[in-house]
N, C-alpha and C positions, 0 to 999 in steps of 0.2 A: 370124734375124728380130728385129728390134727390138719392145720392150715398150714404146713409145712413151714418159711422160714419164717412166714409173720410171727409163729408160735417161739421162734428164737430171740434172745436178747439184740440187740442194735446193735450194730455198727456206729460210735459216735465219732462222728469224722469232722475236723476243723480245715475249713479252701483257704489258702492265703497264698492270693492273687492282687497286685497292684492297679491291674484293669480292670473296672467296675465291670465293667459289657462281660468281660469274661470269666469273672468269679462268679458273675450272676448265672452266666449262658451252664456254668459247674453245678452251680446248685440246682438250677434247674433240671439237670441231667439225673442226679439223683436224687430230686424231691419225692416220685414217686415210688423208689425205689423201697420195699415194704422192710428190708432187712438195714438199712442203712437210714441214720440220724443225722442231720449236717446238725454241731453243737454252736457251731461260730463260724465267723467270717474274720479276717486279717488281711488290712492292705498294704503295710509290709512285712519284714520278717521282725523286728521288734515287738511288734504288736504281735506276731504270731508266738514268739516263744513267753510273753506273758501270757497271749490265752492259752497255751499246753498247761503254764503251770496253774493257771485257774480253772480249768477245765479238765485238764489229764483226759484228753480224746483217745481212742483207739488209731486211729489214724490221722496223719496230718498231708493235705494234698498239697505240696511244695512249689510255686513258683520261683526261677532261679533269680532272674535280675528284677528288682524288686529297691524302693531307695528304702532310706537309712539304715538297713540291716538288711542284707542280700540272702537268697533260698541258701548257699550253702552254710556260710555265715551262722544262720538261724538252726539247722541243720546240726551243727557242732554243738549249739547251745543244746538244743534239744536232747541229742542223743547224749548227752554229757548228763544233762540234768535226772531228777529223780523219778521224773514218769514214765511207763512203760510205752510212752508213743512210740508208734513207729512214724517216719517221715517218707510220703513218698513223692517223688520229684515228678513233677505236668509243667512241662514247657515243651516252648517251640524251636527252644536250640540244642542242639546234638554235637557239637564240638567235642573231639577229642579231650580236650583242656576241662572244661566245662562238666562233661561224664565223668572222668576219672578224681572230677575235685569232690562233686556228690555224692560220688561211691567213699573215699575215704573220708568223707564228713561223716558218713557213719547212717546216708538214705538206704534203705532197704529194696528199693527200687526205682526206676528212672520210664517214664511214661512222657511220648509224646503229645499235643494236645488236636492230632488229629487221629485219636482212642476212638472207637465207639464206645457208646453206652457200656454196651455188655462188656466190653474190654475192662472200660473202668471198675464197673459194680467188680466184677472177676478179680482184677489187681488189687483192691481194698480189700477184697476178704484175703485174699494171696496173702497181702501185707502185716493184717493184722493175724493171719498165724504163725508168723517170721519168716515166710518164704520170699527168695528176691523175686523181683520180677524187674521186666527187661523188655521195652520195645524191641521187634524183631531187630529192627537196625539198629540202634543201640548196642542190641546186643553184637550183635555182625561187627561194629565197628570197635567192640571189648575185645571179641577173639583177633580179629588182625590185627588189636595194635598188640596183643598178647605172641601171637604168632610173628611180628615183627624183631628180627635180631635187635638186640643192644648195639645203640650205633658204637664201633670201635674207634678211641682217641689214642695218640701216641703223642707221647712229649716231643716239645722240639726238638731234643739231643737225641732222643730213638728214633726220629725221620732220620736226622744228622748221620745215623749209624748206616740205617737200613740205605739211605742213599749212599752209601759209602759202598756199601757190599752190592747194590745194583751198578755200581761204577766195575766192580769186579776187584777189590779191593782184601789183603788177606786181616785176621784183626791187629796184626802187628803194624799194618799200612797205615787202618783207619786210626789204630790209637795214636799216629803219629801225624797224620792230618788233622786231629780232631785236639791232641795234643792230651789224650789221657791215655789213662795205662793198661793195658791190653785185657786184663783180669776186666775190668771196666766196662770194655767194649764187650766181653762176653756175656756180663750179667745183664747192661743193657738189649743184648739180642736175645737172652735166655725171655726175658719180661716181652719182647716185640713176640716171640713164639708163643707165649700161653696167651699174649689177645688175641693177637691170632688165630689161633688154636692151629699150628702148625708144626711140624718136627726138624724144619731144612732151612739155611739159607734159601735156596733160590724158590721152594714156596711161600716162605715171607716175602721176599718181593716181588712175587706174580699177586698174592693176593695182596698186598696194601696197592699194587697199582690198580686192580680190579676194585677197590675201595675208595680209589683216589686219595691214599692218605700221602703218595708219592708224588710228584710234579710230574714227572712221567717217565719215559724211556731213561734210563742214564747211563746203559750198557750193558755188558754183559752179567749175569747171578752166576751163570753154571762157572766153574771154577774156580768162584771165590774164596 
């Protein structure tokens, strides 16, 4: 009769953590854990991407800030390099900046280090079958900045325009205050329309002032 997963091949997983107390408090977490091997330890990321390539682990548990070679840093080397590890990222900071530098490092997943056990042992096997995995909030904070517009920039000279036509302004007006040539002033406003993503004078400038890309009020749109 099978012992279920004792009866499976290991998990060889390398922790590289900068904090003794906490790489330790990790190994301890899955010392007893009967399907998983801790192969090494790394207390920076230097050291961590020479033991992948001495070790070639199935899993690398990632701390991010870390001195002489930082988790994502390390992170690049690894997934660049020739072992099939996967890297998954255990820290305490969840920054917008920070997530999205570890996801295009090329981590497979991002894991807070307030995991339970069963979270973690569950994310390393996750990991090592190349599934991402994703703290809930992590992940929460992927889809809103995903669900977040592209902020919209206008050049100086397309405010210069769009202010022009919020003054109530025709384009032969503007290219004459502005001192270019009407053809101009149109491809200019044709370009404020698709960031926009508007078809009209006066809804480009209801929405750049709704954007704040305007100073503000400057008159009248309708019948520019």
């Amino acid at each position: 009769m099978s012992h279920g997963p004792t009866a499976e091949k290991k998990l060889r997983i390398l922790v590289a953590d900068d904090h003794t107390v906490m790489r330790a408090g990790v190994v301890a977490l899955l010392a007893n854990e009967p399907t998983i091997e801790i192969v090494g330890e790394a207390e920076d990321g230097r050291a961590a991407v020479g033991l992948v390539e001495q070790l070639e682990p199935d899993v690398v548990l990632m701390d991010l800030r870390m001195p002489v070679l930082d988790g994502t840093s390390a992170t690049t080397e690894i997934v660049a390099g020739p072992a099939r590890t996967r890297v998954l990222i255990l820290t305490t900071y969840e920054t917008d900046a920070e997530i999205e530098r570890a996801v295009e490092a090329g981590a497979i997943g991002y894991l807070l280090k307030d995991a339970t056990r069963e979270q973690l042992v569950e994310a390393v096997h996750a990991a090592s079958r190349g599934e991402t995995v994703l703290a809930p909030r992590v992940a929460a904070r992927l889809v809103a900045r995903m669900r977040r517009p592209t902020p919209v920039t206008l050049t100086p000279r397309e405010v210069d325009v769009l202010g022009a036509v919020a003054d109530g302004l025709s384009n032969g007006e503007i290219g004459r205050r502005l001192v270019i040539a009407e053809a101009t002033v149109k491809t200019h406003l044709l370009r404020v329309f698709a960031k926009l993503d508007v078809a009209d004078r006066t809804h480009a400038v209801v929405k750049a002032l709704e954007l704040g890309l305007l100073a503000g009020p400057r008159g009248r749109a309708e019948g520019a």
